[in-house]
TORKOL-4160 file (C-alpha; in steps of 0.2 Angstrom, whole numbers, padded with zeros to 4 digits, m for minus):
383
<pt num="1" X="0028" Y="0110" Z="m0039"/>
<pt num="2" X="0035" Y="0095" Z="m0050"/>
<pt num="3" X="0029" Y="0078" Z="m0048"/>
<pt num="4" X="0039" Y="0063" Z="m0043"/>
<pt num="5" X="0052" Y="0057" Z="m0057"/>
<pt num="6" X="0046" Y="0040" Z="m0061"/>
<pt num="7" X="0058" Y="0024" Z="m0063"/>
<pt num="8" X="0051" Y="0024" Z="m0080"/>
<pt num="9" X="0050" Y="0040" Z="m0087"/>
<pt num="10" X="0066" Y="0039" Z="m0099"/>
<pt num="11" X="0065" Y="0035" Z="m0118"/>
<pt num="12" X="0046" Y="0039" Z="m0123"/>
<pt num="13" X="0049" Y="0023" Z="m0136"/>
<pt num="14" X="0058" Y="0011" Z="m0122"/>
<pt num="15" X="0045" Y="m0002" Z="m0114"/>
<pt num="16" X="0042" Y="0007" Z="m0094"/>
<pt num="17" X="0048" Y="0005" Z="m0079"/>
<pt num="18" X="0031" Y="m0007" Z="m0075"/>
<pt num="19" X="0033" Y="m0014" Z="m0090"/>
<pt num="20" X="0047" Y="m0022" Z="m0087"/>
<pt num="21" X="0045" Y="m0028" Z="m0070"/>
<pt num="22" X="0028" Y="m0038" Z="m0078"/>
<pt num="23" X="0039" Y="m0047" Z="m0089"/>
<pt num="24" X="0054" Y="m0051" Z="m0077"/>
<pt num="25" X="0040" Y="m0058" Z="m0067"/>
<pt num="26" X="0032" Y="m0068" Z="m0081"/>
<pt num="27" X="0049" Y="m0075" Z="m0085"/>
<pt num="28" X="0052" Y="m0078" Z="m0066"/>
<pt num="29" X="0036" Y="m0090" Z="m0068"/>
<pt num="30" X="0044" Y="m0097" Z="m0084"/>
<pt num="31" X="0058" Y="m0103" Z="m0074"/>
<pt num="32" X="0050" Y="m0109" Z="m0059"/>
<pt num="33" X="0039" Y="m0118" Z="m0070"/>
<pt num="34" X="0052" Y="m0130" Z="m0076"/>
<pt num="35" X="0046" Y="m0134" Z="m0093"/>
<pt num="36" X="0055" Y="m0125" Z="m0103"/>
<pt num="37" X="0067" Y="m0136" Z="m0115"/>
<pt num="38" X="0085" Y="m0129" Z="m0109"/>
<pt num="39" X="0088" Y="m0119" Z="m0124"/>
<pt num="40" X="0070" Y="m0107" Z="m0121"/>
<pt num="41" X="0077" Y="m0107" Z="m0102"/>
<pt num="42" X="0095" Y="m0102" Z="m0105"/>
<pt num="43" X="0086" Y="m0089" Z="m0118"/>
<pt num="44" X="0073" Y="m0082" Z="m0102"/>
<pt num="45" X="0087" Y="m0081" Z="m0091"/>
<pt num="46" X="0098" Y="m0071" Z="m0102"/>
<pt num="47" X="0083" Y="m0061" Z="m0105"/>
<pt num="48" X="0081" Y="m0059" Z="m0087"/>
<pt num="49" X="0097" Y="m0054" Z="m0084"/>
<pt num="50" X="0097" Y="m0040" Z="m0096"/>
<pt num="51" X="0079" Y="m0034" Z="m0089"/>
<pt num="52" X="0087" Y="m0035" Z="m0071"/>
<pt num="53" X="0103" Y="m0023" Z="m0078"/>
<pt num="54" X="0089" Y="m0013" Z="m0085"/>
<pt num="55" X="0079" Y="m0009" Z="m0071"/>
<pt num="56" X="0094" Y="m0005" Z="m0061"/>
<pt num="57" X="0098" Y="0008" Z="m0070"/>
<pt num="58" X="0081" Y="0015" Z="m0071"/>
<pt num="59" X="0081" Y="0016" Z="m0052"/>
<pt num="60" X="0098" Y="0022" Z="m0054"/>
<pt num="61" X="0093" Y="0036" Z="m0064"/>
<pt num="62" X="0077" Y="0041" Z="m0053"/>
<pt num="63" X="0086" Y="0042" Z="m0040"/>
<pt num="64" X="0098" Y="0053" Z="m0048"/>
<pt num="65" X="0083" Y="0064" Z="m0054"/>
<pt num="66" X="0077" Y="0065" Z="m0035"/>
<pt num="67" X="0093" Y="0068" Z="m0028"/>
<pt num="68" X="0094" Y="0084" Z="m0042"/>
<pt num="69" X="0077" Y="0090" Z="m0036"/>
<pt num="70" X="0079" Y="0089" Z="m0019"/>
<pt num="71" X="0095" Y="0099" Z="m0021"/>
<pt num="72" X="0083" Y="0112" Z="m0029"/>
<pt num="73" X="0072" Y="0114" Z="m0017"/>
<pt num="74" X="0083" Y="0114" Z="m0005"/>
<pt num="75" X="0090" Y="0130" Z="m0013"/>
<pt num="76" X="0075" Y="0137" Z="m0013"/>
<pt num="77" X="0072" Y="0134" Z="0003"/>
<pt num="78" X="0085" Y="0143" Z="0012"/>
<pt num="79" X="0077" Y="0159" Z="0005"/>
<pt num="80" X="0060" Y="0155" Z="0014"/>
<pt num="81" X="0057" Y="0155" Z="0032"/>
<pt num="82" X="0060" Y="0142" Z="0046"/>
<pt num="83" X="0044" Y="0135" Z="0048"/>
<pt num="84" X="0039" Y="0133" Z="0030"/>
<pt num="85" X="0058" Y="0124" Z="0028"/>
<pt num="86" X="0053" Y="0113" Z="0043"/>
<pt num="87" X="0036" Y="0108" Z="0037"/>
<pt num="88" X="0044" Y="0103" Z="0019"/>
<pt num="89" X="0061" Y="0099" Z="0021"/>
<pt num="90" X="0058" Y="0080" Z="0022"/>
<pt num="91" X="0045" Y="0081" Z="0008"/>
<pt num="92" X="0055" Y="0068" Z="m0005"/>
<pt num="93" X="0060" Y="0058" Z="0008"/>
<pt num="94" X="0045" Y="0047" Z="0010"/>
<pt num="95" X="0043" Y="0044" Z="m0008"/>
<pt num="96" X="0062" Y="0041" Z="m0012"/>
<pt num="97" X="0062" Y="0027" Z="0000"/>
<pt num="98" X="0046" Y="0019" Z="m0004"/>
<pt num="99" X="0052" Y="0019" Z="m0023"/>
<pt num="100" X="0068" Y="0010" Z="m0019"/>
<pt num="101" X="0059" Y="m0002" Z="m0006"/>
<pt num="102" X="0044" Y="m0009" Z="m0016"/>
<pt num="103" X="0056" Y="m0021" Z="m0027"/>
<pt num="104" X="0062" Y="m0030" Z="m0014"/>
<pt num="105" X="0043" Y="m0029" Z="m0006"/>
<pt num="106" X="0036" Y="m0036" Z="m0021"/>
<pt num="107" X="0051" Y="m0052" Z="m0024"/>
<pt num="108" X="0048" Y="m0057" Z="m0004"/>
<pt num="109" X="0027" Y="m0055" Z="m0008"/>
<pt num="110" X="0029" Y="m0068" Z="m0024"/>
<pt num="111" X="0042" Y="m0079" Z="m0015"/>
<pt num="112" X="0031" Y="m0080" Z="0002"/>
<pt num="113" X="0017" Y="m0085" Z="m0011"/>
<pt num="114" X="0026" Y="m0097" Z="m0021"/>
<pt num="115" X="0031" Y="m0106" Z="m0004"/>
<pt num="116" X="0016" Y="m0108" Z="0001"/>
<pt num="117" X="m0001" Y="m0119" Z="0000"/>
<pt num="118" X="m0006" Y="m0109" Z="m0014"/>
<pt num="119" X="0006" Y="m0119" Z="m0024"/>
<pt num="120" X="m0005" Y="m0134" Z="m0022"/>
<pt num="121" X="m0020" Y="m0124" Z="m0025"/>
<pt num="122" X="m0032" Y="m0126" Z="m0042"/>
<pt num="123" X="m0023" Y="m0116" Z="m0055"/>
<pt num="124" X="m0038" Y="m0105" Z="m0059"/>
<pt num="125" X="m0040" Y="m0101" Z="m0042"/>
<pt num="126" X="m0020" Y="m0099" Z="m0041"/>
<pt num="127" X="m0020" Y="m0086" Z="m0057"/>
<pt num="128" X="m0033" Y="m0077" Z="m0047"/>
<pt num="129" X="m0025" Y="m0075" Z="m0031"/>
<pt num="130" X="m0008" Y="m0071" Z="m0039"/>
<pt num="131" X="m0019" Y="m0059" Z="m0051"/>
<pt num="132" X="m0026" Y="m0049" Z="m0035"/>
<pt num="133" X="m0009" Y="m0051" Z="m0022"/>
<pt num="134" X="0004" Y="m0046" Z="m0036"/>
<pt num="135" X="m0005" Y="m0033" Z="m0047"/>
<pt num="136" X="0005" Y="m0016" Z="m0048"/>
<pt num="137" X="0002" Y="m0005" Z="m0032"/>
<pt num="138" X="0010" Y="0005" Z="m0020"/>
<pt num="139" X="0013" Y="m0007" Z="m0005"/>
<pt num="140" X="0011" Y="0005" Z="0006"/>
<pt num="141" X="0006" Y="m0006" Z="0022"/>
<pt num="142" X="0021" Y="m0017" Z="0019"/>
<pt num="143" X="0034" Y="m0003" Z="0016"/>
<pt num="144" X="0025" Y="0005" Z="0034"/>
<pt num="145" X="0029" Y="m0013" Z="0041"/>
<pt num="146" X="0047" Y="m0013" Z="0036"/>
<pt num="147" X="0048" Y="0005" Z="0040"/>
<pt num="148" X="0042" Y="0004" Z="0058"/>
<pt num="149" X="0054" Y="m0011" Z="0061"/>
<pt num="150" X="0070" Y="m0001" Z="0055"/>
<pt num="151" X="0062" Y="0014" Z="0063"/>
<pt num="152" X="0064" Y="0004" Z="0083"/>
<pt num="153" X="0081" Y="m0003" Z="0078"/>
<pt num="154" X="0075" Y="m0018" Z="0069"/>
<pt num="155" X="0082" Y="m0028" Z="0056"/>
<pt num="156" X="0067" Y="m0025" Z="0040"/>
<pt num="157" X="0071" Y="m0044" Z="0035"/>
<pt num="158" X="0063" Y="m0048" Z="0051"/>
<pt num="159" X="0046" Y="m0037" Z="0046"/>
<pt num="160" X="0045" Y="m0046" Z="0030"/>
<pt num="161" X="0032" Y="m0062" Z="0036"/>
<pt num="162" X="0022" Y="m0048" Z="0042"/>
<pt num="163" X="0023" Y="m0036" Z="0028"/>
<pt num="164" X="0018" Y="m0050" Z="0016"/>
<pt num="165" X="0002" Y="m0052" Z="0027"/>
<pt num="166" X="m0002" Y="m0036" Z="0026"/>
<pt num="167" X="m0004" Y="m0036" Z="0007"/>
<pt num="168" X="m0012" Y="m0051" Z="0006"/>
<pt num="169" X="m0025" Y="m0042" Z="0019"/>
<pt num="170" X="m0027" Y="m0029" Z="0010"/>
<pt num="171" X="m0026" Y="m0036" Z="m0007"/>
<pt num="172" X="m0042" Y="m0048" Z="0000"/>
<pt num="173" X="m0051" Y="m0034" Z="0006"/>
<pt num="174" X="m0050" Y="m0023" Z="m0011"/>
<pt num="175" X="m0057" Y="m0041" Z="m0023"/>
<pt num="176" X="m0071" Y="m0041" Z="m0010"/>
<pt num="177" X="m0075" Y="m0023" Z="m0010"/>
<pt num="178" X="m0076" Y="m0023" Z="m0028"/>
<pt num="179" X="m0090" Y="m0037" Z="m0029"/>
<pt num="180" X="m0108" Y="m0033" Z="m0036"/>
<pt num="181" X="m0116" Y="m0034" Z="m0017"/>
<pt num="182" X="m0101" Y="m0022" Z="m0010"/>
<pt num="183" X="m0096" Y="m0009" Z="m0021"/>
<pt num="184" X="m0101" Y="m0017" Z="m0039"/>
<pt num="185" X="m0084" Y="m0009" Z="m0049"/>
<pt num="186" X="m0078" Y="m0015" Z="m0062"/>
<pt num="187" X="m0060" Y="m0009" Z="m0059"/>
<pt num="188" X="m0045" Y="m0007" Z="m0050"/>
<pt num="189" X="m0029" Y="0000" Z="m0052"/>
<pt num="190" X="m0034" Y="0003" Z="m0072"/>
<pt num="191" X="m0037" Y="m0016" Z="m0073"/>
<pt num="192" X="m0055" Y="m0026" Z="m0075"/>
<pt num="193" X="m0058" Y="m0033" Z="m0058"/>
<pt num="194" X="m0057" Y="m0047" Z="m0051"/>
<pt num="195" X="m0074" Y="m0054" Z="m0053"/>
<pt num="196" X="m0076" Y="m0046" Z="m0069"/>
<pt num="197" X="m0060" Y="m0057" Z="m0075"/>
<pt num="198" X="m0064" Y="m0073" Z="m0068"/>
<pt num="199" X="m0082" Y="m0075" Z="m0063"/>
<pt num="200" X="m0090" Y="m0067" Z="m0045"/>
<pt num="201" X="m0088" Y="m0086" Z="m0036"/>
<pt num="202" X="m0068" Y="m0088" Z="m0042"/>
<pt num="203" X="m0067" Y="m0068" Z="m0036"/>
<pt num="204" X="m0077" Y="m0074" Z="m0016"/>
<pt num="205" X="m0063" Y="m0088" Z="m0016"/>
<pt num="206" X="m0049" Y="m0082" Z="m0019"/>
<pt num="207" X="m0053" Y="m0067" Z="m0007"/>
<pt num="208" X="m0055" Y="m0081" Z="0006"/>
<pt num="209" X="m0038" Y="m0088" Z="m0001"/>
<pt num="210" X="m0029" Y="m0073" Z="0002"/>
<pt num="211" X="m0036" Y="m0070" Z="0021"/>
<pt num="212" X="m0031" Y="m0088" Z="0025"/>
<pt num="213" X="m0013" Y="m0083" Z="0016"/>
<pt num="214" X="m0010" Y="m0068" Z="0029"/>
<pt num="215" X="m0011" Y="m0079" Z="0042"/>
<pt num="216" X="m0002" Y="m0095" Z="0035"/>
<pt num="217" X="0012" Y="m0084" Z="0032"/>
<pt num="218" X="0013" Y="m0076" Z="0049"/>
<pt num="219" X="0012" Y="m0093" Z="0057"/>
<pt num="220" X="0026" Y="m0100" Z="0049"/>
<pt num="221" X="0038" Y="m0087" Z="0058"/>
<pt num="222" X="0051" Y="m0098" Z="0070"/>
<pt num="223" X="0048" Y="m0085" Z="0083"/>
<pt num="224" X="0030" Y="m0093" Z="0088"/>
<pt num="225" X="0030" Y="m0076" Z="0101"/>
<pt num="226" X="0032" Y="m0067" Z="0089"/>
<pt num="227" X="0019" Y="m0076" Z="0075"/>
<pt num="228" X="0005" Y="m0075" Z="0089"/>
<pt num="229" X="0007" Y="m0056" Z="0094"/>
<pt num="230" X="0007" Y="m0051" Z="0074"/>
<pt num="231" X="m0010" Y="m0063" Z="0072"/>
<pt num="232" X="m0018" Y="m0057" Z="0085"/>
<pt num="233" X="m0012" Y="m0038" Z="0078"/>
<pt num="234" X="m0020" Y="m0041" Z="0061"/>
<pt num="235" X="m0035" Y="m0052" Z="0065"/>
<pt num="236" X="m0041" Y="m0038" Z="0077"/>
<pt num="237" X="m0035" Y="m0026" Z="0064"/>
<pt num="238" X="m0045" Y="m0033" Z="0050"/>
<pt num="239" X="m0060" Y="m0042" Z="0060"/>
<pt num="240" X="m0079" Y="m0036" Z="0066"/>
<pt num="241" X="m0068" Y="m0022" Z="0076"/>
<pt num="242" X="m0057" Y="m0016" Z="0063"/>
<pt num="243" X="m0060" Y="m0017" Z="0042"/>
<pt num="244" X="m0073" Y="m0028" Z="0041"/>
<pt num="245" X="m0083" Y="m0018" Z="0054"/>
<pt num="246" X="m0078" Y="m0002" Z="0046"/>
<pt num="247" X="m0086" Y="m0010" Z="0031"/>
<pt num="248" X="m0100" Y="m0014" Z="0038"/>
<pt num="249" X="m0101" Y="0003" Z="0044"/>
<pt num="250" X="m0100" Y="0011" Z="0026"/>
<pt num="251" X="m0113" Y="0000" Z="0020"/>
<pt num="252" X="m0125" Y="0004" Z="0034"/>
<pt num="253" X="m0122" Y="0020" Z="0030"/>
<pt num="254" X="m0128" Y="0024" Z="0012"/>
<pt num="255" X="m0143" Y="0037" Z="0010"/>
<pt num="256" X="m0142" Y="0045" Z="0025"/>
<pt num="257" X="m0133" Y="0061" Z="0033"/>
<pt num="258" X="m0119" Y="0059" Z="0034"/>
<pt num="259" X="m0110" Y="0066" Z="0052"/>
<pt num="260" X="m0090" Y="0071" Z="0055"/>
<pt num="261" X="m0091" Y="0058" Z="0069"/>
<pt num="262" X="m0099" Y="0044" Z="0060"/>
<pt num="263" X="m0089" Y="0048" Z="0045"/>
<pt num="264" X="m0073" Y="0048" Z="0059"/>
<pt num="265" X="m0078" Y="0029" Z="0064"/>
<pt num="266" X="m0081" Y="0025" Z="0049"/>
<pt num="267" X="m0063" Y="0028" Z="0043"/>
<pt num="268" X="m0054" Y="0024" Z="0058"/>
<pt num="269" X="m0062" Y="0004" Z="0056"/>
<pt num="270" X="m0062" Y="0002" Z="0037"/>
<pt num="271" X="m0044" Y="0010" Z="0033"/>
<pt num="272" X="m0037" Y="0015" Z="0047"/>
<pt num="273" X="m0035" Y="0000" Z="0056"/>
<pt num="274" X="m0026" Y="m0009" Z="0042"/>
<pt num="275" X="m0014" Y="0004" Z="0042"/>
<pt num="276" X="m0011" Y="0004" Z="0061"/>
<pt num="277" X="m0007" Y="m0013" Z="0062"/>
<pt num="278" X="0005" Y="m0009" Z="0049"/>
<pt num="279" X="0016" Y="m0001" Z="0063"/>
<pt num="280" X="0014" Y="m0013" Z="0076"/>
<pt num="281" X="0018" Y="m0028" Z="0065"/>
<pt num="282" X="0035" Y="m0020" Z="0062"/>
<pt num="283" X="0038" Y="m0012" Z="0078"/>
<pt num="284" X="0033" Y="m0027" Z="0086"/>
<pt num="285" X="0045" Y="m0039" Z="0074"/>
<pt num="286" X="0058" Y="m0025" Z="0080"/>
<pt num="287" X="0054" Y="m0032" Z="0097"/>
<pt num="288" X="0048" Y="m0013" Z="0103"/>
<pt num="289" X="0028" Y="m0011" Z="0111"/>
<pt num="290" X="0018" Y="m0010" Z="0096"/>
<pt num="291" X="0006" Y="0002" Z="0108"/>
<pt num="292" X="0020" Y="0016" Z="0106"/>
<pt num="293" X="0014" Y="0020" Z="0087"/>
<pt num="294" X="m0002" Y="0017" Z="0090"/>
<pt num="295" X="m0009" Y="0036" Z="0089"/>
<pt num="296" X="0002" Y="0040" Z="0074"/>
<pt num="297" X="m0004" Y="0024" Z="0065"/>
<pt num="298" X="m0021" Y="0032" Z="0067"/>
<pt num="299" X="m0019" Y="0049" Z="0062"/>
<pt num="300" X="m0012" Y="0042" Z="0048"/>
<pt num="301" X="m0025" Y="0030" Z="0045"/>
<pt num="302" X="m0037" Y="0046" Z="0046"/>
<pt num="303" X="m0027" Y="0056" Z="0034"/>
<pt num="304" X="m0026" Y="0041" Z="0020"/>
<pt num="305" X="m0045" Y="0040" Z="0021"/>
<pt num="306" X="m0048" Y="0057" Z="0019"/>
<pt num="307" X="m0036" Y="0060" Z="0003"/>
<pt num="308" X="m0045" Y="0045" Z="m0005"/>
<pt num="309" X="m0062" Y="0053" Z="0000"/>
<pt num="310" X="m0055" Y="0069" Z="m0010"/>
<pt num="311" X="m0049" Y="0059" Z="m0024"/>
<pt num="312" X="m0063" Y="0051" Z="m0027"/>
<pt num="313" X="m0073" Y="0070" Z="m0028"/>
<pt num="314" X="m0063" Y="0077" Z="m0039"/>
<pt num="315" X="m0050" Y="0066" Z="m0049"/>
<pt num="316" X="m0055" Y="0055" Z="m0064"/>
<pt num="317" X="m0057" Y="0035" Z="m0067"/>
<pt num="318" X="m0040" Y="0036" Z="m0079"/>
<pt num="319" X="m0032" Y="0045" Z="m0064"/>
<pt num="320" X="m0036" Y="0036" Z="m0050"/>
<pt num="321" X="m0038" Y="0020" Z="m0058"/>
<pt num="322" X="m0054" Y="0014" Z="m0054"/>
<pt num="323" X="m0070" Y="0020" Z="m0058"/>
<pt num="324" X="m0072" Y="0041" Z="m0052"/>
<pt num="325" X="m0088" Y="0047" Z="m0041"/>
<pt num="326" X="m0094" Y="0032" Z="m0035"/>
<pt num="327" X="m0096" Y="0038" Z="m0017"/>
<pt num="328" X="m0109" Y="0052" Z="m0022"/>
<pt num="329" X="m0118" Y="0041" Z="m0035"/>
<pt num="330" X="m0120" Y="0027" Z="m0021"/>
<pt num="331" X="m0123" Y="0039" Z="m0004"/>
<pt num="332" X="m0108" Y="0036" Z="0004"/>
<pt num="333" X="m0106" Y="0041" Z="0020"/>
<pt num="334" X="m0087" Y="0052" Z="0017"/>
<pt num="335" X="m0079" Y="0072" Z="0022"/>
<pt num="336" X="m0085" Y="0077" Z="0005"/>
<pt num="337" X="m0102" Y="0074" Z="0010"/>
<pt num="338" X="m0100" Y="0078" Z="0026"/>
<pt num="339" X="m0090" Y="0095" Z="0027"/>
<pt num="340" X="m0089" Y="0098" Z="0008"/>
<pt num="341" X="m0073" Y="0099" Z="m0002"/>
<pt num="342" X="m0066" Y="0115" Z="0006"/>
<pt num="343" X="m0071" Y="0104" Z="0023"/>
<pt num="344" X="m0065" Y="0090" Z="0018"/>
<pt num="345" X="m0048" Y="0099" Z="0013"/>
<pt num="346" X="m0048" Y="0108" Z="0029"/>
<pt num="347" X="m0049" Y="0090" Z="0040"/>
<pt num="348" X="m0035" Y="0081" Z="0029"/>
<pt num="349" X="m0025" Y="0097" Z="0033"/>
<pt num="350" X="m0030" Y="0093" Z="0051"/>
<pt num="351" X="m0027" Y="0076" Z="0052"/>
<pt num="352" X="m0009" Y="0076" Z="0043"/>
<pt num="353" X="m0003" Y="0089" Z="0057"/>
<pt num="354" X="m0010" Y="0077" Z="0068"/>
<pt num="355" X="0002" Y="0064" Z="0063"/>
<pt num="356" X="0015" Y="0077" Z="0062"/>
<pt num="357" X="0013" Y="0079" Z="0081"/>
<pt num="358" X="0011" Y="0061" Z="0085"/>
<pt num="359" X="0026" Y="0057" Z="0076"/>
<pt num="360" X="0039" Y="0070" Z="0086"/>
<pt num="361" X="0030" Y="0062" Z="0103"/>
<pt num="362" X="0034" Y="0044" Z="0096"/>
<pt num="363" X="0051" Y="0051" Z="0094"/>
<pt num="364" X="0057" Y="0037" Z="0082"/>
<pt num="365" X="0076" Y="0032" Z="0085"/>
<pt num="366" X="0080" Y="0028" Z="0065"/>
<pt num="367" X="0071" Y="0035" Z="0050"/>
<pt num="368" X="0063" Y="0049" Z="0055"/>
<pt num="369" X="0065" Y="0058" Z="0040"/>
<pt num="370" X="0056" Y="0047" Z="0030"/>
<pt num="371" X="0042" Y="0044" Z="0042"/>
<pt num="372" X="0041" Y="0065" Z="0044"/>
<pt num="373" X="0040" Y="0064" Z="0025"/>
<pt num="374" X="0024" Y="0053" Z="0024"/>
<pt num="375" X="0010" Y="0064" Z="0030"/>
<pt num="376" X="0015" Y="0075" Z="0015"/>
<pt num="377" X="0016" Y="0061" Z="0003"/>
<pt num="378" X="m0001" Y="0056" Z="0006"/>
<pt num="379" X="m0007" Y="0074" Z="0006"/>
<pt num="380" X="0000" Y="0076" Z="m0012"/>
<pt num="381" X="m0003" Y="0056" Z="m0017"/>
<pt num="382" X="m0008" Y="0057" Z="m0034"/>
<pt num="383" X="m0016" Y="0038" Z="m0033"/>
């Protein structure tokens, strides 16, 4: 089956589609900074412009390409049979949608940064922060958040305090994975970590930084209901209960046995939970009960877990982007150990119908296509 069409997969001599966005963003933190002399700042807006027009038309054309594939498939599909058109039928959608969101995801993320404390911060600790927050990645738990707000009728705008809480989260949790006493990897998303760039001590604080960031952000909501139910939604989510427990979990579980139900809590702590709260903030910021997604969040929660437990059996360092095999080298408790590939195959395949069914209970009243979509997409995630 073909791959995704990339934003930047035009022009094999033409800077990429990332490329760009890194230096839109640098020139973005050109101009904030106010320093240039007005000739330089005329010439970075001009350049700006022209990189904005640019990406535009990247998206443009990629969503052109996905457009042309789906219409493909879609002829192909009306020669197989009903179920196998049911089961695929929304496969693009997740991925089309997540593609076109993560701009606007990424421009609230540096704007709910730059107006907050950690403007007044050190600048080191500042650079590291931003470094870890804003580095290229899917955003996958704010795109849920938005995406679970529209889904309950919501306005996404309304999601986004939240959604940027969420990365910040989860970006905390993958600089304090990384460190020599957790994990010990020297990188991530095919970049040195964070303690590798700036000293284990800068990497602990601005982890810290960034957990404090979730929660200044949420807070700053007018709608104080609305601030309090989302903290206590991610502070259970990420706390003794939730990520950090599920951390501790892993840890406690190296060298021994692994077991389908400790590998099970394990994954439903540590990533699931994360991913959970990810729905409720946005359903929740819709004004719905955050309860009603609370089953799907977790089967998905399961199924991201157990993809990245594949991934990391069977894919490379330059694929995944960090460093390859580290759960057998270091005993980690994971499907792979526990059931074996073709097990571990078997439960992912398990645990995406799982979300399949949870889904048409929750019954969604917008967006369904793209949340139908989304068990595939992380069945087939390439990262």
């Amino acid at each position: 089956m073909a791959k995704n069409p990339r934003p930047d997969a035009a022009g094999a001599g033409a800077p990429g589609f990332e490329e760009q966005m890194s230096r839109l963003e640098a020139l973005l933190a050109e101009l904030e900074g106010g320093k240039l002399p007005l000739e330089a700042g005329v010439e970075r807006y001009q350049e700006g412009v022209a990189l904005l027009r640019s990406l535009n038309e990247s998206l443009g054309s990629a969503e052109r390409r996905v457009e042309e594939l789906t219409a493909s498939l879609r002829r192909g599909w009306r020669s197989s049979s009903a179920r196998a058109t049911a089961a695929t039928a929304t496969m693009p959608e997740f991925a089309r949608w997540l593609a076109a969101a993560r701009p606007g995801i990424d421009a609230d993320l540096r704007a709910s940064l730059a107006a907050s404390s950690l403007a007044a911060a050190p600048p080191r600790l500042r650079e590291a922060v931003e470094q870890a927050a804003l580095a290229p990645g899917k955003r996958l738990r704010p795109a849920l958040c938005r995406l679970a707000c529209a889904a309950e009728g919501g306005d996404p705008r309304r999601a986004a305090p939240a959604a940027a809480a969420l990365e910040c989260i989860h970006a905390y949790s993958l600089v304090h994975d990384d460190l020599p006493c957790m994990d010990d990897d020297a990188l991530r998303r095919g970049e040195p970590t964070l303690h590798v760039r700036y000293g284990e001590a800068l990497a602990v604080l601005a982890g810290d930084a960034l957990q404090c960031l979730a929660f200044e952000l949420l807070a700053a909501q007018e709608d104080a209901a609305l601030a309090r139910d989302q903290a206590r939604i991610l502070a259970a989510a990420a706390g003794p209960r939730g990520m950090a427990g599920g951390q501790a979990l892993d840890m406690l579980a190296e060298g021994a046995a692994p077991r389908p139900a400790a590998v099970r809590a394990i994954h439903e702590a540590k990533t699931g939970a994360l991913l959970g709260a990810a729905f409720a903030c946005g359903a929740r910021a819709a004004g719905a009960d955050p309860r009603r997604w609370a089953e799907f969040g977790a089967a998905v929660g399961r199924l991201y877990q157990a993809t990245d437990d594949l991934l990391d059996a069977t894919r490379s360092s330059a694929e995944l982007g960090k460093t390859a095999g580290k759960d057998r080298a270091a005993g980690k408790a994971t499907l792979v150990a526990a059931l074996g590939l073709d097990g571990a195959r078997a439960a992912a395949r398990a645990e995406a119908e799982a979300a399949r069914a949870a889904l048409a209970a929750l019954a969604p009243g917008a967006r369904y296509d793209e949340l139908a979509g989304l068990p595939r997409y992380l069945e087939e995630r390439a990262r």
